[in-house]
C-alpha positions in Angstrom: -16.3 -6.5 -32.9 -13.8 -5.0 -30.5 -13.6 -6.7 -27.8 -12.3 -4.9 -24.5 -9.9 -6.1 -21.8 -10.1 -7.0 -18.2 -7.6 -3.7 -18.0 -9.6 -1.7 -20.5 -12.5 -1.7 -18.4 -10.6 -1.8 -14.8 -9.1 2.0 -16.4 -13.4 2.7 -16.7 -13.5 1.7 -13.0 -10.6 3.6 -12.1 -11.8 6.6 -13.9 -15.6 6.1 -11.1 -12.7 5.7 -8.4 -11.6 9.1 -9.5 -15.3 10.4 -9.7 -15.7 9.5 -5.7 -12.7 11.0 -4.8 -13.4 14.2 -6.6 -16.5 13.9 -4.4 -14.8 13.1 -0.9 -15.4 9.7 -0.9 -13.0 6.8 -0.4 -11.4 6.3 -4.0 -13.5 3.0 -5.1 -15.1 2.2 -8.9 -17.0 -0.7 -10.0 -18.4 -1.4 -13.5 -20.6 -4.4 -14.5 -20.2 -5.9 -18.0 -21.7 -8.4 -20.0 -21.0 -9.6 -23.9 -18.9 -6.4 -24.0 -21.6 -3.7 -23.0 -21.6 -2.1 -19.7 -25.0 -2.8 -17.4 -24.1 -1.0 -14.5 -21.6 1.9 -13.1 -20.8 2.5 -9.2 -18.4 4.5 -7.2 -18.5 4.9 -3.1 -20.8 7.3 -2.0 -21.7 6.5 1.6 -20.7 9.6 3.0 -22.9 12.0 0.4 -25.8 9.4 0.6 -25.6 8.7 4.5 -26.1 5.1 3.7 -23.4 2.2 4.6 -24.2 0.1 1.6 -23.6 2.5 -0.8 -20.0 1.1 -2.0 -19.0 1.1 -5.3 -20.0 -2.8 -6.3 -23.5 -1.9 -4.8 -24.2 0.8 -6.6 -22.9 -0.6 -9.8 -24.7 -3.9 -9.4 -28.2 -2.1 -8.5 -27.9 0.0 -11.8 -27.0 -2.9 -13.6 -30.2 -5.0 -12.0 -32.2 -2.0 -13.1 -31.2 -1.8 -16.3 -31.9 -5.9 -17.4 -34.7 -5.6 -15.5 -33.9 -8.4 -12.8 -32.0 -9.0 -9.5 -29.7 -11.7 -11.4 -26.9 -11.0 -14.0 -25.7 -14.3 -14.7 -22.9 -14.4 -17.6 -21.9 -10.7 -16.2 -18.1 -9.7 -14.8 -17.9 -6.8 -11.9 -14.9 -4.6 -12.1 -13.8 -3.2 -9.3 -10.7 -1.1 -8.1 -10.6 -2.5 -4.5 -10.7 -6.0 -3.4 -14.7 -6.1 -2.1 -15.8 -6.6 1.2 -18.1 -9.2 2.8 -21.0 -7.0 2.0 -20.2 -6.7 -1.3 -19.4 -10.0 -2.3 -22.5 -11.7 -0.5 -24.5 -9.3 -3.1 -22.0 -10.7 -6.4 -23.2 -14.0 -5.4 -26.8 -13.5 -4.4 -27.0 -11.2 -8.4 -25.2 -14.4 -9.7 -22.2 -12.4 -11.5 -20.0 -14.9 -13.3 -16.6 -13.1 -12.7 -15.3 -10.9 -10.7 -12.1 -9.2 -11.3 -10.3 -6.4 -8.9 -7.3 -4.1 -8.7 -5.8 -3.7 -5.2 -6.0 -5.9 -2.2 -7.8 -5.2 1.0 -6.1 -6.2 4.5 -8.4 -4.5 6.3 -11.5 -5.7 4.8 -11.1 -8.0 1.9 -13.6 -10.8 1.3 -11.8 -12.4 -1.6 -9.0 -13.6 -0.3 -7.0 -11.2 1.8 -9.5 -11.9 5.4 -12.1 -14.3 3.7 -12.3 -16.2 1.2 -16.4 -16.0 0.1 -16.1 -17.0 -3.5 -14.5 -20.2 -2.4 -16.5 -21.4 0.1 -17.6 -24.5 -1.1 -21.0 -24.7 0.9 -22.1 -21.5 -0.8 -24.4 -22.7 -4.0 -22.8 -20.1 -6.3 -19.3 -20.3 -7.3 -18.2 -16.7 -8.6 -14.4 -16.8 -10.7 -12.1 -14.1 -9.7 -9.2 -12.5 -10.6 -7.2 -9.9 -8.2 -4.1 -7.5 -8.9 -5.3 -6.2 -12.1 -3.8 -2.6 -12.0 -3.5 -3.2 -8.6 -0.5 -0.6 -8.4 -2.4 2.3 -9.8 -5.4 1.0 -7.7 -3.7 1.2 -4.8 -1.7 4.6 -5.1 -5.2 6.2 -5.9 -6.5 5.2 -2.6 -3.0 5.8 -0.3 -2.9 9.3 -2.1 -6.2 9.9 -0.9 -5.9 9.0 2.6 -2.1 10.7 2.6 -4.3 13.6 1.9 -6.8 12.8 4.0 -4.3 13.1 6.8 -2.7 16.2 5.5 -5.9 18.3 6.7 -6.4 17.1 10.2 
């Protein structure tokens, strides 16, 4: 069996990251995995959806509940090109992902470790493993390119 790596499938995220921006949305993809097989596929679309909760890791982790056919996904790993936000990683821990494992940092927002620290908190009864910077550089110059550009048009 060939196994893939935690960069193998944060290039799948970044390719969703590249799927939202072609859309207009903030540059953000998420993939859920388990034994090797992908559950679940996100990218931000809160803008075309009109709906605030519709980031990449949400999306990713609904499609993923709906395709085992249950709110939990223990054993699973969430990809994700950005470091997720307080929303997001309330909703890894309440699906019971195993792993989590990100590209860029978030100082604006970051739930992980840049502003809070979720997955560590030891009065939470889940404990989620996590892993940040991998392809952080090209996660990163995906989303400053789009908001360079962003700011190009006003």
């Amino acid at each position: 069996m060939n196994h893939m790596s935690d960069m193998d499938w944060m290039r799948r995220a970044l390719l969703l990251a590249r799927r939202a921006e072609a859309e207009g949305e903030v540059p953000v993809g998420a993939v859920v995995v388990r034994d090797d097989a992908v559950l679940g596929e996100g990218w931000n679309c809160p803008i075309d959806s009109a709906d605030a909760t519709a980031h990449a890791e949400i999306q990713a982790i609904r499609a993923a509940c709906h395709a085992v056919g249950n709110y939990r996904l223990p054993g699973a790993t969430l990809y994700v090109t950005l470091e997720p936000c307080a929303m997001c990683a309330g909703a890894i821990g309440h699906a019971r992902i195993a792993r989590v494992v990100y590209g860029a940092d978030d100082f604006r927002a970051g739930a992980v470790h840049s502003i809070f620290s979720v997955f560590d908190e030891p009065r939470l009864n889940h404990r989620v493993e996590h892993l940040g910077g991998v392809l952080a550089d090209e996660s990163a110059a995906l989303l400053r390119g789009f908001f360079r550009a962003r700011r190009a048009q006003k």
